[in-house]
C-alpha positions as CSV (number, residue, x, y, z in Angstrom):
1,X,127.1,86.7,71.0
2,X,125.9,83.2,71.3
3,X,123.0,81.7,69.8
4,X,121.8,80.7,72.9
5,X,122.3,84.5,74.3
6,X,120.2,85.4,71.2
7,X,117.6,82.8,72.1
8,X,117.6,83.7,75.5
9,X,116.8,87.5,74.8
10,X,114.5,87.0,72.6
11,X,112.5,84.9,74.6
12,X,113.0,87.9,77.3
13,X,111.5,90.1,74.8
14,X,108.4,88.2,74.2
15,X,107.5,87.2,77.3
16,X,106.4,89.4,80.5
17,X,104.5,88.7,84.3
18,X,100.9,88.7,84.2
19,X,100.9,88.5,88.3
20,X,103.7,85.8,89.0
21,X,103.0,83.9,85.7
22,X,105.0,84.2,82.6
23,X,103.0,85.2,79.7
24,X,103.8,85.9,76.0
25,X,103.5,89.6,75.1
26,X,100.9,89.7,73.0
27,X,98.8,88.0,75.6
28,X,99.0,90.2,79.0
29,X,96.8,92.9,77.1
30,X,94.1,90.5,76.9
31,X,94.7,89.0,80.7
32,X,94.4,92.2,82.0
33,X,91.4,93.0,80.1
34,X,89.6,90.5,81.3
35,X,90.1,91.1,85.2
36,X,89.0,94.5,85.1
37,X,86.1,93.3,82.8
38,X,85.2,90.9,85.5
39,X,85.6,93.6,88.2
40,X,84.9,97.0,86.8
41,X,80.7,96.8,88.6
42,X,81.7,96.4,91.6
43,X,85.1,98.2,91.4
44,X,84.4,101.0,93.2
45,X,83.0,99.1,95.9
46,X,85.8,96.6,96.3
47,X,88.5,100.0,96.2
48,X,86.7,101.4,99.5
49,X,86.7,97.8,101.4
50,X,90.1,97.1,100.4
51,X,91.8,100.4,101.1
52,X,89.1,100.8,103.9
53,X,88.4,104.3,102.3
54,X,92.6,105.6,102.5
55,X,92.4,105.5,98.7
56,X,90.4,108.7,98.6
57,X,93.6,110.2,100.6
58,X,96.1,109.0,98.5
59,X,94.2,110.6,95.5
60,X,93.5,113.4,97.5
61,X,97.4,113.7,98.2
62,X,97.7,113.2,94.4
63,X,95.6,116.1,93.5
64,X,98.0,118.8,95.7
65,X,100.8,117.9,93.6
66,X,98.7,118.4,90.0
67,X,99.0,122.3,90.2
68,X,95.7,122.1,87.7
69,X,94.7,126.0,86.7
70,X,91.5,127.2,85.1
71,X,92.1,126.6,81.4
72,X,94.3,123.3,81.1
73,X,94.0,120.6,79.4
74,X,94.1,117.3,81.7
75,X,94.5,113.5,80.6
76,X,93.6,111.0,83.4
77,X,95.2,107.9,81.9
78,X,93.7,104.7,83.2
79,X,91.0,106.9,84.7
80,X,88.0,104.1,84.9
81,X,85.4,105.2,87.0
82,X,86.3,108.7,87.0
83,X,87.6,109.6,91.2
84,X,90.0,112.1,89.5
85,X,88.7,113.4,86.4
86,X,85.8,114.5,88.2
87,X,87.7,117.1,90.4
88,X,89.6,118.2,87.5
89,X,86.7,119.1,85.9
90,X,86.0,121.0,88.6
91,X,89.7,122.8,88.3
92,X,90.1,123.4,85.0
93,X,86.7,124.9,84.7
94,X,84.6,125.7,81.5
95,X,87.7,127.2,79.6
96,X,89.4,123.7,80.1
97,X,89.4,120.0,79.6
98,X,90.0,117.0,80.8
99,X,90.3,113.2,79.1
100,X,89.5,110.4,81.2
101,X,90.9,107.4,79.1
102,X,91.0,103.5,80.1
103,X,92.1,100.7,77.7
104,X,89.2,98.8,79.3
105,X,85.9,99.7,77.8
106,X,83.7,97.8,81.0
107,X,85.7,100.5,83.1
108,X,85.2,103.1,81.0
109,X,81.4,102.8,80.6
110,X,80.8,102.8,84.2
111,X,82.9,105.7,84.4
112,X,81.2,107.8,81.9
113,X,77.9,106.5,83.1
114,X,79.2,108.0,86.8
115,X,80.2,111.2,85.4
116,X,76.4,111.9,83.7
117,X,75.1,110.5,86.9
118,X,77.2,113.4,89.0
119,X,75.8,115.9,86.3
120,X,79.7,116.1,84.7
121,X,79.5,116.0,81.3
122,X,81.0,119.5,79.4
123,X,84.5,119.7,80.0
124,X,85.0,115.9,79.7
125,X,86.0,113.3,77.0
126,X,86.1,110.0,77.2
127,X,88.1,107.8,75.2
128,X,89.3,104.1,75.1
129,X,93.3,104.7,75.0
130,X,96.4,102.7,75.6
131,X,98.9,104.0,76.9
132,X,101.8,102.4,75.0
133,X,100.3,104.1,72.2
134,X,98.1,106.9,72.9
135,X,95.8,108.8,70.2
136,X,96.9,112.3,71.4
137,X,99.2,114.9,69.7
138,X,102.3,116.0,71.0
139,X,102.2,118.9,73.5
140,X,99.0,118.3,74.1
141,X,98.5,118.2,78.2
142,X,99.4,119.9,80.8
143,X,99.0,117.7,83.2
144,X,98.7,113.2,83.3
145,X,97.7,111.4,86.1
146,X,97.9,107.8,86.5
147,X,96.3,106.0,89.5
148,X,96.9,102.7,90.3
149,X,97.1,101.4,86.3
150,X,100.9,101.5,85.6
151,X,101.4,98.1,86.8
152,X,98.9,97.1,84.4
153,X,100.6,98.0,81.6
154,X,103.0,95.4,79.9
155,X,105.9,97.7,78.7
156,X,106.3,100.7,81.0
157,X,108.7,102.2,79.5
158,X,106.6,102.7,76.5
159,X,104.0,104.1,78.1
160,X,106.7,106.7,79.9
161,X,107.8,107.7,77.0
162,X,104.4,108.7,75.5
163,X,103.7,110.5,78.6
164,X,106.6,112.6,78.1
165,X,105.3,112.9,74.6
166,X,102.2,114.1,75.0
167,X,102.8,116.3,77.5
168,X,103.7,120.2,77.2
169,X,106.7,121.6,77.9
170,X,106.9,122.3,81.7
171,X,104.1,119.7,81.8
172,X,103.5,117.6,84.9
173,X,103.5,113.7,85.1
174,X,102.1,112.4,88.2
175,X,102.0,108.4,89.0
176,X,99.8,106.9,92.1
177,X,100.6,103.1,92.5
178,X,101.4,100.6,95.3
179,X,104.9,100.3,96.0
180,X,107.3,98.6,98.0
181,X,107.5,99.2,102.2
182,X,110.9,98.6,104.0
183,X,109.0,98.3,107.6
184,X,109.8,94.6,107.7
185,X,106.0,94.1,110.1
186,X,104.2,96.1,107.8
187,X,105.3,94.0,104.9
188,X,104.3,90.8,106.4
189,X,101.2,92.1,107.6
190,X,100.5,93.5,104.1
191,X,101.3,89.7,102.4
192,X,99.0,88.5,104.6
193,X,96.3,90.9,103.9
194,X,96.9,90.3,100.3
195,X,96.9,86.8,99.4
196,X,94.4,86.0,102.1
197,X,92.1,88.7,102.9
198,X,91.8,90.5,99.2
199,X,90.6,87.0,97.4
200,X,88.2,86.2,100.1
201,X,86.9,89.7,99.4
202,X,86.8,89.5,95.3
203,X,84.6,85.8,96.0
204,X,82.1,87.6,98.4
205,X,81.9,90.6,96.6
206,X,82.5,89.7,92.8
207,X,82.4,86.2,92.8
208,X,85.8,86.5,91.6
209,X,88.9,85.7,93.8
210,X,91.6,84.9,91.2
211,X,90.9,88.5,89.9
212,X,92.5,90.0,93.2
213,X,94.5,87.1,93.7
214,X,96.4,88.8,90.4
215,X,95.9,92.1,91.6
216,X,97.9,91.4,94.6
217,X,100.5,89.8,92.6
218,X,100.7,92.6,90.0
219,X,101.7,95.2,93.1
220,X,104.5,92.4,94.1
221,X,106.1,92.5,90.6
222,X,105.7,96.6,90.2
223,X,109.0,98.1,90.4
224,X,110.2,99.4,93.5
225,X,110.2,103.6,94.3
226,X,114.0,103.9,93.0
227,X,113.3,102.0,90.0
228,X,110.5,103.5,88.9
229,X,111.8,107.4,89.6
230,X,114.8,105.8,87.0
231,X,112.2,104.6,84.6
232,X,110.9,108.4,84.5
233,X,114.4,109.9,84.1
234,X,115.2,107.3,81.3
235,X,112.0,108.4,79.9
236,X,113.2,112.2,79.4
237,X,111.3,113.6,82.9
238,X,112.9,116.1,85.2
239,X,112.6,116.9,88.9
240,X,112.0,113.4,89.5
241,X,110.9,112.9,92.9
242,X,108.4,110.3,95.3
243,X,106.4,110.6,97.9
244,X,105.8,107.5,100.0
245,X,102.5,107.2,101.6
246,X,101.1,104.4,104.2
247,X,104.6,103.3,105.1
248,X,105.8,102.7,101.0
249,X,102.5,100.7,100.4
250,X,101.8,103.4,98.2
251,X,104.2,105.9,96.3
252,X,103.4,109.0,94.5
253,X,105.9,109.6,91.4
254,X,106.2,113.2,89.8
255,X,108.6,114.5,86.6
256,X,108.3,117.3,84.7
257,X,109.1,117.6,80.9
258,X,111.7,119.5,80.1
């Protein structure tokens, strides 16, 4: 190997995309944090006008494919303001429990403060987590949801694979994240939405456009549905399998561990 080929790979391996900029590693962690820093007050808000309420479908979708009993023991990765750790609660019941975890304490706070608010508060845990690297033992969950926080993340891979350890035999992995549509007027439509409509929004309502003007990026640069369902199998999950929702704008992703 050359030692430009070196060079060249190394460099890949230190850098990543923060939206469409090229970032060192070290830094994206810090980008991100700072977006949803900026946004997490408002963030509910902004998820209703921007989705014009289709989120809650999407998670609602999600939560048919969770098969959550009475009992188990659920970790809502990148959970911020709580949507689906508050119907888990309601699953899993007294006997059970569920995690909501965020890398982003801002989100996390107005989660938890949500949660009291809603009178949820015994069956729940809240702690600041990355997923690269997550403070849980093996075989500890039955089920992880992710919604709309994979892109986030700078290595994904990592984070698969501590998915797949953390979760129980037979446990269930389930992904929600904006995807990739093949309906060629949709797509233009939705670039148009995005890079116009979404950081007029982020000014009016959180006097922050580039905020969503990275957000819309982010989903550009997520991998597509077939790359992603090969990201789980690489990471050790079986029954692989996606769901596309809103013509591909969104995909749901499940694997099971084996």
């Amino acid at each position: 190997m050359s030692d430009s080929t070196k060079h060249t790979q190394q460099a890949d391996q230190n850098t990543t995309h923060f939206g469409y900029e090229t970032v060192n590693t070290a830094e994206k962690q810090e980008k991100v944090a700072e977006v949803f820093h900026s946004v997490a007050a408002k963030y509910d808000i902004m998820n209703d006008l921007m989705s014009f309420g289709i989120h809650r479908l999407w998670k609602r979708f999600t939560m048919e494919f969770t098969g959550v009993r009475k009992g188990d023991k659920v970790l809502d990765i990148a959970g911020g303001t709580g949507d689906l750790t508050m119907k888990f609660s309601d699953l899993v019941g007294p006997e059970g429990k569920v995690v909501l975890a965020d890398i982003n304490d801002s989100m996390l706070k107005v989660g938890r403060d949500r949660l009291l608010d809603k009178g949820y508060s015994g069956n729940i845990e809240v702690v600041q987590a990355n997923a690269e690297s997550l403070p849980f033992a093996d075989n500890s969950f039955n089920v992880i949801t992710m919604a709309f926080g994979l892109r986030n993340v700078t290595k994904k891979e990592n984070a698969l694979a501590e998915f797949n350890r953390v979760l129980k035999p037979g446990g269930r992995l389930l992904v929600l994240e904006f995807s990739k549509t093949k309906n060629p007027l949709l797509s233009k439509m939705y670039d148009v939405y995005s890079f116009s409509a979404l950081p007029m929004m982020g000014k009016l309502i959180t006097n922050d456009a580039d905020s969503y003007r990275y957000l819309a990026e982010s989903i550009r640069m997520h991998p597509d549905q077939e790359t992603l369902k090969g990201m789980f199998q690489d990471a050790g999950f079986a029954n692989c399998e996606y769901h596309n929702l809103t013509g591909g704008i969104v995909a749901l992703h499940k694997g099971i561990k084996a």
